[in-house]
PALUM-168306 format. One record per residue (C-alpha): x, y, z; residue in one letter. Coordinates in steps of 0.001 Angstrom, whole numbers, plus 500000, padded with zeros to 6 digits. Layout:
N
XYZa
...
This chain:
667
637486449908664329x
638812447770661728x
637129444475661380x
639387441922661811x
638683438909658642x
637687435133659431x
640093433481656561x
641536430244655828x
644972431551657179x
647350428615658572x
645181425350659283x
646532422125660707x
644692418814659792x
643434415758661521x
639538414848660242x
638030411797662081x
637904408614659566x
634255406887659132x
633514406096655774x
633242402475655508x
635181400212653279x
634031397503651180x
637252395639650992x
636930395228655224x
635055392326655787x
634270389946659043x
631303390405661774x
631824392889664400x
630797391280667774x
628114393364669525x
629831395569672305x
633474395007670786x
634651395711667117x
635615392584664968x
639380392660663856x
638045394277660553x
635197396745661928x
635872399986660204x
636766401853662211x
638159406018662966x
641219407576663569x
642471411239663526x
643650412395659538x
644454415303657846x
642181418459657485x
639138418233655080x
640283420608651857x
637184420937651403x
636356422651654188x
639182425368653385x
637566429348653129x
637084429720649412x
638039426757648566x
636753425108645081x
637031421834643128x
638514421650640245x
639054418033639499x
639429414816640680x
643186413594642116x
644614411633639686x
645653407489640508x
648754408141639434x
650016411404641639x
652673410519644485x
651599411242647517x
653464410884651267x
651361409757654112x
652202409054657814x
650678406669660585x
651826408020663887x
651534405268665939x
650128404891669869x
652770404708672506x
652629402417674611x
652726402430678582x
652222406064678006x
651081407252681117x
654523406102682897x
656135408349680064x
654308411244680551x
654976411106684326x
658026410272683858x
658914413593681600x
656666415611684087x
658942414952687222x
662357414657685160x
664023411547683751x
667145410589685816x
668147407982683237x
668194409019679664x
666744406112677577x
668350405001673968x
666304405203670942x
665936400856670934x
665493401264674554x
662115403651674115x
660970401708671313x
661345398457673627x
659137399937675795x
657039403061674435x
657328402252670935x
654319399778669556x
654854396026669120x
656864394712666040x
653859392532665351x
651213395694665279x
653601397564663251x
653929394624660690x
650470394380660635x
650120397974659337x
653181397763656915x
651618394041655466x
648028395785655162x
649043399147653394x
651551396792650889x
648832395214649792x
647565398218648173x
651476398655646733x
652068401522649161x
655624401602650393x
656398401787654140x
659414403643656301x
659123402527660087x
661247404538662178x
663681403548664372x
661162404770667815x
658604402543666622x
656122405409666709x
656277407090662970x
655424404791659750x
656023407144656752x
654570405861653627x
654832406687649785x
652194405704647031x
649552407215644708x
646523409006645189x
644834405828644337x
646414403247646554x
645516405851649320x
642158406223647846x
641735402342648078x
643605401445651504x
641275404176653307x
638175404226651438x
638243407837650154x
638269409446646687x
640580412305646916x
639894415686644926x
641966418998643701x
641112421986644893x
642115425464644730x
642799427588648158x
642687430938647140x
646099433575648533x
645028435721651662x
646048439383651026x
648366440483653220x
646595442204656284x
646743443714659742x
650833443478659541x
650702440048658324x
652348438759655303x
650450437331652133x
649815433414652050x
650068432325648352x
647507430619646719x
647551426720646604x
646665423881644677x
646174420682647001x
644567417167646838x
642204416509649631x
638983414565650304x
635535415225651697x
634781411626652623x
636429410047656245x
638996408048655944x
639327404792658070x
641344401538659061x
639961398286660236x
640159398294663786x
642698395621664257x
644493398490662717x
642767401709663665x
643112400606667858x
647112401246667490x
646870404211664739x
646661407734666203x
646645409805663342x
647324409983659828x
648914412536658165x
648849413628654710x
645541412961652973x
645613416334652564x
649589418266651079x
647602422289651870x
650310424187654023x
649200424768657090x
652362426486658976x
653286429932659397x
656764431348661062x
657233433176663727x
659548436291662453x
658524439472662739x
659924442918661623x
659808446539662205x
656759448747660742x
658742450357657565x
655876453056657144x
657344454154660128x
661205453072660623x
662889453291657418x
665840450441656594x
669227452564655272x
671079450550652732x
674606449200654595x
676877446764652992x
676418443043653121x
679150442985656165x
677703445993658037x
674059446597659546x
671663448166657217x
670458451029659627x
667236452209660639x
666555455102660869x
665653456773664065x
666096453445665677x
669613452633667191x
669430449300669191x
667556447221666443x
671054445414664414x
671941443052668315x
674068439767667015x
674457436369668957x
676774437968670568x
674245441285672383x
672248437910673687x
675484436150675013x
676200439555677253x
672470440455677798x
671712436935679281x
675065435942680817x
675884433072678373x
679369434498678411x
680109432933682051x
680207429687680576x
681637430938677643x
684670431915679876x
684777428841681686x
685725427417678168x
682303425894676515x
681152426539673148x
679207423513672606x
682149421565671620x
680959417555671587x
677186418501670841x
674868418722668233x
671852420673668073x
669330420767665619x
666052422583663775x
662984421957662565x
661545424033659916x
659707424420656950x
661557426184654217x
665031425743652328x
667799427486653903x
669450429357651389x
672972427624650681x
675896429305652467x
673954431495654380x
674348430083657909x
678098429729657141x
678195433813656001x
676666434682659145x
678853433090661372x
682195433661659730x
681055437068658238x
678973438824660234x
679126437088664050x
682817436938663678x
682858433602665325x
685881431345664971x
685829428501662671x
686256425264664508x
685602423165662114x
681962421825662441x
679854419995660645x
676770421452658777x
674093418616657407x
670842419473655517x
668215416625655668x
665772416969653554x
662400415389655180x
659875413514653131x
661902415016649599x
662136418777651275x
660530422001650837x
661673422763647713x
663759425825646569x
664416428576648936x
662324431210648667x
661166434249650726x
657090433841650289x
657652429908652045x
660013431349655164x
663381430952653875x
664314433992656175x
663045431700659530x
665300429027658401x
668372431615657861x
667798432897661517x
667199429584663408x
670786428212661633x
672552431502662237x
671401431991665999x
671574428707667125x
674716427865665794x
676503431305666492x
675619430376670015x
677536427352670282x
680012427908667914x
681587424402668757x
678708422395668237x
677553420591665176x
674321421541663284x
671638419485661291x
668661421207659443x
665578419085659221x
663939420686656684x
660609419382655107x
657515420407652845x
654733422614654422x
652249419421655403x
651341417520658135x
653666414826657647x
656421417047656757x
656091418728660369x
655563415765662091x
658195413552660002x
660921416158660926x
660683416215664465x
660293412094664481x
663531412235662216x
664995414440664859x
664267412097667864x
664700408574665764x
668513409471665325x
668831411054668741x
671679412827666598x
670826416015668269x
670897416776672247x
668930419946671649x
666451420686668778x
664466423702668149x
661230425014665878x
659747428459665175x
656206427396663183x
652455426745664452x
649296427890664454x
646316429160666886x
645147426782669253x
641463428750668076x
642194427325664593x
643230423951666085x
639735423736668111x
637586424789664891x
638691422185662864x
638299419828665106x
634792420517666093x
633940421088662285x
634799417193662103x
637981418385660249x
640373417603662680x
640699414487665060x
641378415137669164x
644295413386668581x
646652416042666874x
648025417353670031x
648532413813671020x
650832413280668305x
653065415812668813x
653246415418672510x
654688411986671233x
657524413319669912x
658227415518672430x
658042412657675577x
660562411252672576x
662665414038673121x
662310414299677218x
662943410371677243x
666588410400675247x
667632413565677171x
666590416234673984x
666004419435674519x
663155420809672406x
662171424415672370x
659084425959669923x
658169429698669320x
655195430612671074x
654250433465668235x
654010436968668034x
650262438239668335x
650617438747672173x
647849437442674031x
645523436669670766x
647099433608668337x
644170433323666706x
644113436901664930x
647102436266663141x
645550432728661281x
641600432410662006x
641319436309662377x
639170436049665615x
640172438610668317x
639525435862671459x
642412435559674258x
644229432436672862x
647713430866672272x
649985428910669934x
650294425328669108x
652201423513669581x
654422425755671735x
651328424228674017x
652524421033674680x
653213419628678098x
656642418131677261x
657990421426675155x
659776424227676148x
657702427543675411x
660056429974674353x
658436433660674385x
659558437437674103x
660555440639676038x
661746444374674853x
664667445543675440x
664932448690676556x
665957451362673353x
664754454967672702x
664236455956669245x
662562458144666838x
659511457343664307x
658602459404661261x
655719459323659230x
653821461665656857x
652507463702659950x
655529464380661555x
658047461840663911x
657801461048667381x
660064459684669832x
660106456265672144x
661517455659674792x
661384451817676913x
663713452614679516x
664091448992681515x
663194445586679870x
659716444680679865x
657234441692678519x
656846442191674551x
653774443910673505x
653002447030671177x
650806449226672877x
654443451020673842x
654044451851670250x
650549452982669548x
650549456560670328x
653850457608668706x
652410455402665665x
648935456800665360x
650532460669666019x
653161460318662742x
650974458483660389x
647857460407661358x
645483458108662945x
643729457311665886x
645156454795668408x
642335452639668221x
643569452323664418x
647463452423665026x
646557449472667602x
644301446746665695x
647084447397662396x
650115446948665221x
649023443758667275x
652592442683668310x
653723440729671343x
655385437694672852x
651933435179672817x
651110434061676341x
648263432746678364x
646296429623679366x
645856426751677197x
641928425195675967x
643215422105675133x
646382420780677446x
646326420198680989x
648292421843683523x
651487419989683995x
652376418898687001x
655839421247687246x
653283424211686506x
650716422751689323x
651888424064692610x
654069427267691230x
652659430639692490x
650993432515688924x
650716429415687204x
647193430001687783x
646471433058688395x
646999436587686666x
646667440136686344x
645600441872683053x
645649445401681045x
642589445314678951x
643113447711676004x
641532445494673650x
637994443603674530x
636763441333672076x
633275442308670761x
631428441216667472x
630422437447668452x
630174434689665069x
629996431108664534x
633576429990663294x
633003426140663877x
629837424022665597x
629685424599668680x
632171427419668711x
631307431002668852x
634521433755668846x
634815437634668724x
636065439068665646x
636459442580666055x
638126444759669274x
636168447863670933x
639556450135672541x
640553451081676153x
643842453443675720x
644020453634679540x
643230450145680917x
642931449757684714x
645118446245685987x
642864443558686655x
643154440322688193x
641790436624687263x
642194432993687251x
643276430274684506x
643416426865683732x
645384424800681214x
648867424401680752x
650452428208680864x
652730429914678329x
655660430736677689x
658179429334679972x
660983431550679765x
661541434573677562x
664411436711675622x
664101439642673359x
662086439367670703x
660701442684669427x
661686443535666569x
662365447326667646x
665067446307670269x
665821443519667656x
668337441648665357x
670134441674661879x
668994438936659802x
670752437491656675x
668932436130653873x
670322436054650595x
666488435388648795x
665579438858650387x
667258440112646936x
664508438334645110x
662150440533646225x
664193443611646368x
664964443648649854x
667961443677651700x
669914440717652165x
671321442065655528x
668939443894657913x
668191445151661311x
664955445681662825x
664127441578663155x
662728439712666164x
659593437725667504x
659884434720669223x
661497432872666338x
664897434230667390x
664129432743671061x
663521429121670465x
666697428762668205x
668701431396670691x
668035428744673545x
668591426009671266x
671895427115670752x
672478427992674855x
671445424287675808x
674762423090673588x
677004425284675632x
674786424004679116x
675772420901677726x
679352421041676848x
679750422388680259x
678402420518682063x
679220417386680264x
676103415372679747x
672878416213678262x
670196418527680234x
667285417159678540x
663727418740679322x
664104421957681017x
660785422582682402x
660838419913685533x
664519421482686416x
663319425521686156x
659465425017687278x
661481422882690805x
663968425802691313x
661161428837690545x
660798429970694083x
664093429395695343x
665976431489696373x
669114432815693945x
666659432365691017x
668249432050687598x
665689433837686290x
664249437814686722x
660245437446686853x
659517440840685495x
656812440581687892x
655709444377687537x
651664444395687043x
651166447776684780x
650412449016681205x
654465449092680801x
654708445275680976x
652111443344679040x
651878441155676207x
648644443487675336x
646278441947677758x
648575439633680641x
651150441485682765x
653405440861685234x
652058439189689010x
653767440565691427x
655729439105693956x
655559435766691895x
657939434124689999x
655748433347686806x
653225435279685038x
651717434603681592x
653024437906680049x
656776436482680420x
656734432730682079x
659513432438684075x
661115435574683115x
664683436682681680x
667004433915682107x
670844433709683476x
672085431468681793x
675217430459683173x
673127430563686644x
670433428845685128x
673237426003683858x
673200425088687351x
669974424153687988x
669624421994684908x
673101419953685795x
């Protein structure tokens, strides 16, 4: 079998800080740090420590640089049971800083200490996120570290996966730290390090095998053999009932909603969609780009223009009433993370969205390589008890590997899921297949496929047909074809306690076609299969899991029963600016974005955090959601299938939503 390839893929950062600093000075009392002990917190990835990697100089003083201090929350225990159970009364943005954000004296503490080096300070509104500007060496001199350039080689495209382009990014192989006055309030810095960490969630059909049709830029592009792959907005609003509250007159009038990404929309293109191509009515919105932390630059197809096309035109085809903002910022740390704060300091938007992350595998690695501080997750789970606090909806891609997150960045072929689709206090938005029958053609001849009821997202469907037109054995068709919604048990978050007492929550039952073999080191401590031996006729199997469970509720997303997408940079690279045969669970996170503003227009006030509300109605009876409970090869995400008789199983979460049902339960 194909060997699948360790490789620096998408990395997040967070190294601990420990060098010491000469500048700090004062006694540290023995048992308990002096005010100016050195001491760590969680910073960016080690560039260093990058795959391939080399120096090729050192950063110069002069080069700008944006760094961020995401900040403790206080009383934070109350918030996160608080978000857990449900928040009956929706705080204000002063309101949560009052009481979750840290003290006005702390934060001036941090602003005063980091001016002193002539670094400039931006203190949000949530009293959580201090975004900072200054030069290589006032960073260098603040934190004690001497900050190099280094060259990340491009990773070839592979296995299905798209190229990452080669980078040139400043970075340090020393720890950064904070005097502890400082460092006891600090949770992590982001931004010693600009490499790009993030990778979309899109996914498209396999063109050796399905062959895009030129169409005009009004009509579908077809694919041949393959009839149900060009669904609009619309297909979703019939397929998952959002037309009953379309007919009781919402649209998402009175709302905003919002994404988070990590590319430049191209200009117009939402607005084509809609007017063009959804044939919704004009009602005069507003459209806003913010640019985070300067923006991500032009648009352009190799830094996931095409996500940001999709998340506008689904969301806000969906609620064609409601208002739109695109936080879009650079590929770093504190881009990510300065978005989403941006998102929750305004409180602008009642629901916001985001289809990027990485493995959880990846995650773990650099953390236990000393790359990475524990505190990563923390950070964003900030931002989302934010969100659950002022009544925002937030909803994140869980990816598009099925079971195995980690063979899309790290390469390793262990059982694992997506950050931070992960977090307790975020909506896990995952992926089904509709059902479609179709016909693939390769060199050795065409075969037809047929998925006659919907079913959890994962490729095996596909494997045989694939392997018999292009020649190849299953075993190969399957390692080069690893597609699926990405579900299972988290290694680093807790079970929540809406997951705790919901039948499958901890349990499961598996299809094993794929059992990871071929043991290495990737990290200290941490040993992970990179290679698959192949079962093509798996018996179901049954287990137990711990950790917070993924998705939570899931849509189509395959590709093959999938969308038309509209991205005017696709002509850059000679593709079609108009095509069918789009999916993966980037079109569900923005799709129930754009839902939550018509739950909201109808029912008049914000739904907030929609886990407490569907996790509390799961087992009752009238259930706005279909389980797909079915345990068989037929419905898998390539290893977890349906438990049956349950109402959630880690191949689909909750299931298939109705949504105008569902808008019940949350109001």
């Amino acid at each position: 079998m194909r060997k699948a390839r360790l490789s620096a893929g998408i990395v997040l950062g967070a190294a601990a800080i420990m060098a010491p600093l000469a500048a700090f000075s004062g006694p540290a009392l023995a048992g308990t740090p002096g005010p100016n002990t050195p001491q760590a917190v969680g910073t960016d990835l080690d560039a260093a420590q990058l795959p391939g990697a080399t120096v090729f100089g050192s950063t110069p003083a002069g080069t700008p640089e944006s760094v961020s201090f995401i900040l403790r929350e206080r009383n934070v225990d109350l918030l996160k049971a608080e978000a857990q159970q449900g928040f009956r009364n929706y705080l204000s943005v002063s309101q949560f800083a009052s009481f979750y954000g840290q003290s006005t004296a702390n934060i001036s503490a941090l602003t005063s200490y980091l001016a002193k080096y002539g670094i400039k300070t931006d203190v949000y509104a949530d009293g959580v996120d201090v975004s900072t500007t200054g030069t290589a060496g006032e960073y260098d001199a603040a934190l004690s570290i001497t900050q190099s350039q280094y060259h990340v080689p491009a990773l070839a495209a592979h296995d299905g996966f798209g190229a990452l382009p080669a980078q040139n990014v400043h970075g340090t192989a020393q720890s950064p730290l904070l005097p502890y006055r400082l460092a006891h309030f600090v949770l992590a810095i982001f931004g010693i390090t600009n490499y790009g960490p993030y990778a979309n969630e899109v996914a498209h059909v396999n063109t050796s095998v399905v062959k895009p049709q030129q169409g005009s830029s009004s009509s579908c592009v077809a694919l041949t053999g393959l009839p149900d792959a060009c669904n609009l907005p619309s297909n979703f609003a019939s397929n998952y009932d959002l037309n009953g509250l379309y007919n009781k007159g919402a649209d998402g009038a009175g709302q905003t909603l919002a994404i988070v990404t990590l590319a430049a929309v191209d200009p117009g293109a939402p607005q084509y969609f809609w007017s063009n191509i959804a044939h919704i009515p004009s009602t005069g919105r507003t459209f806003t780009v913010d640019n985070i932390d300067g923006g991500p630059g032009a648009p352009s197809i190799d830094a996931g223009t095409n996500e940001t096309d999709l998340d506008l035109e689904q969301s806000g085809a969906l609620a064609p009433g409601a208002n739109v903002i695109d936080y879009q910022a650079p590929n770093t740390d504190p881009g990510f993370a300065d978005a989403f704060f941006t998102a929750a300091s305004q409180n602008t938007a009642s629901t916001v969205s985001s289809s990027w992350g990485e493995s959880e595998t990846i995650l773990e690695a650099a953390i236990l390589s000393g790359q990475e501080a524990a505190t990563y997750e923390a950070a964003y789970d900030e931002v989302f008890l934010e969100f659950a606090s002022q009544g925002q909806s937030g909803f994140i891609a869980t990816g598009d590997t099925g079971a195995y997150a980690a063979y899309r960045d790290i390469g390793t072929t262990n059982l694992s899921i997506g950050a931070s689709a992960d977090s307790d206090y975020i909506t896990a938005a995952g992926g089904t297949t509709l059902p479609w029958t179709g016909t693939l053609t390769g060199p050795d001849g065409s075969a037809t496929v047929t998925v006659p009821s919907q079913r959890a997202w994962g490729w095996d469907y596909l494997w045989p047909a694939i392997a018999k037109v292009a020649g190849e054995t299953e075993a190969e068709a399957a390692v080069t074809n690893i597609g699926g919604d990405t579900g299972g048990f988290s290694q680093i978050e807790p079970t929540p306690l809406y997951q705790q007492f919901v039948p499958g929550t901890h349990n499961f039952h598996a299809v094993q076609y794929l059992t990871p073999t071929d043991p290495e080191t990737v990290a200290p401590g941490l040993i992970e299969p990179t290679e698959w031996s192949f079962n093509p006729t798996p018996s179901v199997t049954t287990g137990y899991g711990n950790g917070r469970a993924v998705p939570d509720v899931s849509t189509d997303a395959d590709p093959y029963s999938g969308y038309l997408l509209y991205a005017p940079s696709f002509a850059g690279v000679g593709d079609p600016v108009l095509e069918g045969g789009w999916g993966g669970t980037s079109f569900v996170a923005p799709q129930l974005n754009g839902s939550t503003a018509v739950i909201d227009s109808y029912l008049g006030h914000r739904v907030g955090f929609w886990n407490p509300a569907i996790y509390g109605a799961a087992d009752r009876y009238g259930s706005a959601f279909t389980s797909l409970s079915t345990a068989s090869t037929s419905n898998d995400n390539l290893y977890y299938t349906g438990n049956p008789g349950e109402p959630y199983s880690p191949a689909v979460g909750l299931g298939a939503p109705n949504l105008t049902r569902l808008a019940r339960d949350l109001g």
